[in-house]
N, C-alpha and C positions, 0 to 999 in steps of 0.2 A: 257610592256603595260604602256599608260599613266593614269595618276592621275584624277579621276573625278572629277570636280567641285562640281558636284550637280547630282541626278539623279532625276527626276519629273518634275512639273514645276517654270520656273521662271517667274517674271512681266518684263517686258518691260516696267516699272513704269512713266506713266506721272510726269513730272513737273508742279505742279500748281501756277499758277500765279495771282500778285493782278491787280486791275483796271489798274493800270498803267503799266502794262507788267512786274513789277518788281518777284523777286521769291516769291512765299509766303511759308518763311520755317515753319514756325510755322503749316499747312495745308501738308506740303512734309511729316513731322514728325507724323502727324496723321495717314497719308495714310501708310506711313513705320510701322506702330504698328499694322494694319489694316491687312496690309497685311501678317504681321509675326503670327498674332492671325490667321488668316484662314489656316496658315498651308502654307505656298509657301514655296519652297524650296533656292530659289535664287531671287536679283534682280537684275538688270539690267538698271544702272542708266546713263542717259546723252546719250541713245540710240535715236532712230528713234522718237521714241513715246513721250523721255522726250526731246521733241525740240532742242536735243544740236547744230545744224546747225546755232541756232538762238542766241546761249548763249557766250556771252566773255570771254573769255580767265578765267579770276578771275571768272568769273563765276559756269564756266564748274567744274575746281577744288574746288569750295567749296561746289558744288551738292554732287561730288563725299565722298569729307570729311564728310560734313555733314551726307548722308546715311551710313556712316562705322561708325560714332559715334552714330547714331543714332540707329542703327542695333545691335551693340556691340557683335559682333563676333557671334549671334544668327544665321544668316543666312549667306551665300556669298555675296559681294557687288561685282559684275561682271562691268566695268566702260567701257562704252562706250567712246575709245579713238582715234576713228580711221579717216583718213583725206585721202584727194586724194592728199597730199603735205607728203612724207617721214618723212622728216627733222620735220614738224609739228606734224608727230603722233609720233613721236618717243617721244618729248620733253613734249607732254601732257602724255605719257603714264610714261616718267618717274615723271612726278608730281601724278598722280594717285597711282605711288607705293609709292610715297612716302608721302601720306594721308593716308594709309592702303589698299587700295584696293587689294580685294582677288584674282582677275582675269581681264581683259581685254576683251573686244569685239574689233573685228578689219572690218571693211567693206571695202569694194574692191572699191580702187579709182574710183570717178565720174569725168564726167565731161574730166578731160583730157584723161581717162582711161589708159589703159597700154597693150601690149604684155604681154601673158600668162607667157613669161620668166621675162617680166619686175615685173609683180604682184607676180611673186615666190618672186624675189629681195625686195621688199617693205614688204611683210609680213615676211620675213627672218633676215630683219634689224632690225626691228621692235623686230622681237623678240630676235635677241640677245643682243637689248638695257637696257633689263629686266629683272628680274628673278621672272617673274608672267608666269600664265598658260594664254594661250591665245584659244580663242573663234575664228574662222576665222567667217563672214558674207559675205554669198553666196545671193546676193538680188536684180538680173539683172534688176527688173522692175523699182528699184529707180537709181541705179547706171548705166545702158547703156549697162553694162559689166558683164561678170562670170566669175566662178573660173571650168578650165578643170581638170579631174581627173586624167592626168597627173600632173598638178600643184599640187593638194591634195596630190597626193604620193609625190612629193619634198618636200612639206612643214612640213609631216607628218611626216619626217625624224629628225627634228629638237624638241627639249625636251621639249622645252615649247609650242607649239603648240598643244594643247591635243584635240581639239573640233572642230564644226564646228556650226553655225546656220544656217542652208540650207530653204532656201527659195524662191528658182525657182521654185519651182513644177514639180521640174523635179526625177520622183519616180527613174528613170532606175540609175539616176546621184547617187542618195541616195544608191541606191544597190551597185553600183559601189566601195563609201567610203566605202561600209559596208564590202566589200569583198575584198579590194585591199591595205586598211590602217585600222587603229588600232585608229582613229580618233574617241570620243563619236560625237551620231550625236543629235542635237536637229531639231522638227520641225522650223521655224519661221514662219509658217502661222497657225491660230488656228483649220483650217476645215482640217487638212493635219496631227495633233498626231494620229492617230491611223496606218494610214499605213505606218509613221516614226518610227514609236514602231514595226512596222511589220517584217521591214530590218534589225532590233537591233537598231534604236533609244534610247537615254536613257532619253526621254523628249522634252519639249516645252521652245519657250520662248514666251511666250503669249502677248497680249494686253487685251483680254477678260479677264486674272487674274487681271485684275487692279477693276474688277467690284467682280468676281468671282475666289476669290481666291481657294479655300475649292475646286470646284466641277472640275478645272483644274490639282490642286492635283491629287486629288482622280481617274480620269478619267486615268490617266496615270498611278500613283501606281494598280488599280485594273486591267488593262492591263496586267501590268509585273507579277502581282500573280497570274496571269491566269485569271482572271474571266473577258474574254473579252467582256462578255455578257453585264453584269455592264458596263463596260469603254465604251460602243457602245450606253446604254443609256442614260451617261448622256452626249456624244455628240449630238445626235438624239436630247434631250430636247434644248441642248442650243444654236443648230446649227441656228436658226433664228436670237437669239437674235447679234450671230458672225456676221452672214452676214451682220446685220443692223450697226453695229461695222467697218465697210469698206463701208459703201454706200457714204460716201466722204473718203476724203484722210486724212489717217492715222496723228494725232491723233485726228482731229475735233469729230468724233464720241466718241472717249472715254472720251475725257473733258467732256462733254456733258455729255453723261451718268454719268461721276461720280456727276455733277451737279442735276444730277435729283435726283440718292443716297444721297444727304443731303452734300455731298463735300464742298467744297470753289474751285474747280479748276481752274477757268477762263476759259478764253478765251486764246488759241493761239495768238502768235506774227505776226504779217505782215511775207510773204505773204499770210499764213494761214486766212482764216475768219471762222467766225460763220455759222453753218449749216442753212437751213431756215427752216420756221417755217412748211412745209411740213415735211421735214427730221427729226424733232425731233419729230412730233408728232408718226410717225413709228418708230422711235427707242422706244419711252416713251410705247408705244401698246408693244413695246418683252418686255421692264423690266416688265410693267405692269404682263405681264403674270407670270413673274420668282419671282414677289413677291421683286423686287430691289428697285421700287418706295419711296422715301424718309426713306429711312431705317435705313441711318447714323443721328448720332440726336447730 
């Protein structure tokens, strides 16, 4: 069997930014202590959410550094280092191991996309470039393309590939890992941990823990100790505030939100903008109700 990374939830941790699009580490560091104080189990840095599509090269690697220093071996720092260019993930992935990163996230090339045998070969190099556990991301609706459960059994063959973040919404796909490879599975969508946890999931990788660390946790661990009753209400409670968390594209809403918590986050880089002033006022009504409204001080 393979090695867990983590079992509960991880963040999908925005990058915050100052006026001028530059990083703001001083506010990244906050949010990193923020989030290790509520209890998260992993995070998940230079992923979807922390804009890394927008970040340079020098960039990318000193997120990742900077979270493993900042972390200090307290949690996992899981380093989103994956590209639709081989040759490109391979070389970010071996700079990520060699800042300390505990693990890798890997997404399924966009754009040019690949042959189910060509995407075996890319996440296969990938991994024998390293000796980190790797995270595969299953996420058709950004990337064009999936990953077939034939390809999951190739891949699941291979030592360091121990995981998957499954985010199709495809439940039949998730049974399929659950029953065909020895892969942990994480959700990647936040309204989808329960019936991820149902197949043998071992957790989330959230975006709503960036707001709500503690109740993502918890939601998951009371699951697995059985008290699914617990884990069903505190999704029920926070299921609005998720959905308003995706009423634009991933990560506008959750700047925002941490903006309202008392944050420094900014604003997303180009092509990303600011949501309107309709959108936030619905998002600011769910925190309203959750009691999230200016709470960081």
């Amino acid at each position: 069997m393979n090695n867990t990374i983590f079992t509960g939830a991880a963040t999908a941790i925005v990058t915050p930014m100052h006026a001028d699009g530059s990083i703001n580490y001083e506010e990244f560091g906050r949010m990193i202590d923020f989030q290790i104080a509520g209890g998260i189990d992993a995070l998940v840095v230079c992923g979807t959410t922390g804009e890394a599509s927008t970040m340079t090269d020098d960039e990318h690697v000193e997120c990742i550094r900077f979270a493993v220093e900042r972390a200090a071996k307290r949690i996992p720092i899981v380093a989103g280092t994956g590209s639709n260019d081989t040759g490109y993930a391979v070389e970010l992935s071996k700079e990520a191991q060699k800042v300390g990163a505990d693990a890798l996230l890997q997404v399924t090339p966009y754009y040019n996309k690949a042959s189910q045998r060509g995407l075996a070969k890319h996440f296969l190099t990938i991994a024998d470039s390293v000796d980190l556990p790797i995270i595969l991301y299953n996420v058709p609706g950004r990337t064009g393309m999936g990953i077939s459960i034939d390809c999951y059994k190739e891949c699941a063959q291979h030592k360091n590939i121990v995981a998957t973040k499954e985010a199709s919404g495809n439940m039949s796909l998730m049974m399929q890992i659950s029953a065909y490879t020895d892969l942990d599975i994480y959700s990647g969508n936040d309204d989808e941990v329960l019936p991820c946890l149902a197949v043998g999931g071992k957790g989330v990788i959230s975006v709503t823990s960036n707001c709500m660390p503690k109740e993502k946790h918890d939601e998951v661990m009371l699951f697995l100790e059985g008290k699914r009753d617990e884990a069903l209400a505190i999704q029920k409670k926070i299921l609005a505030f998720e959905k308003a968390l995706f009423m634009d594209v991933n990560p506008i809403p959750a700047k925002e939100a941490l903006n309202i918590m008392g944050f420094n986050a900014g604003e997303c880089r180009l092509p990303l903008c600011s949501m309107t002033e309709a959108q936030v006022a619905v998002l600011k009504a769910e925190m309203e109700a959750l009691g999230l409204v200016g709470i960081i001080k």
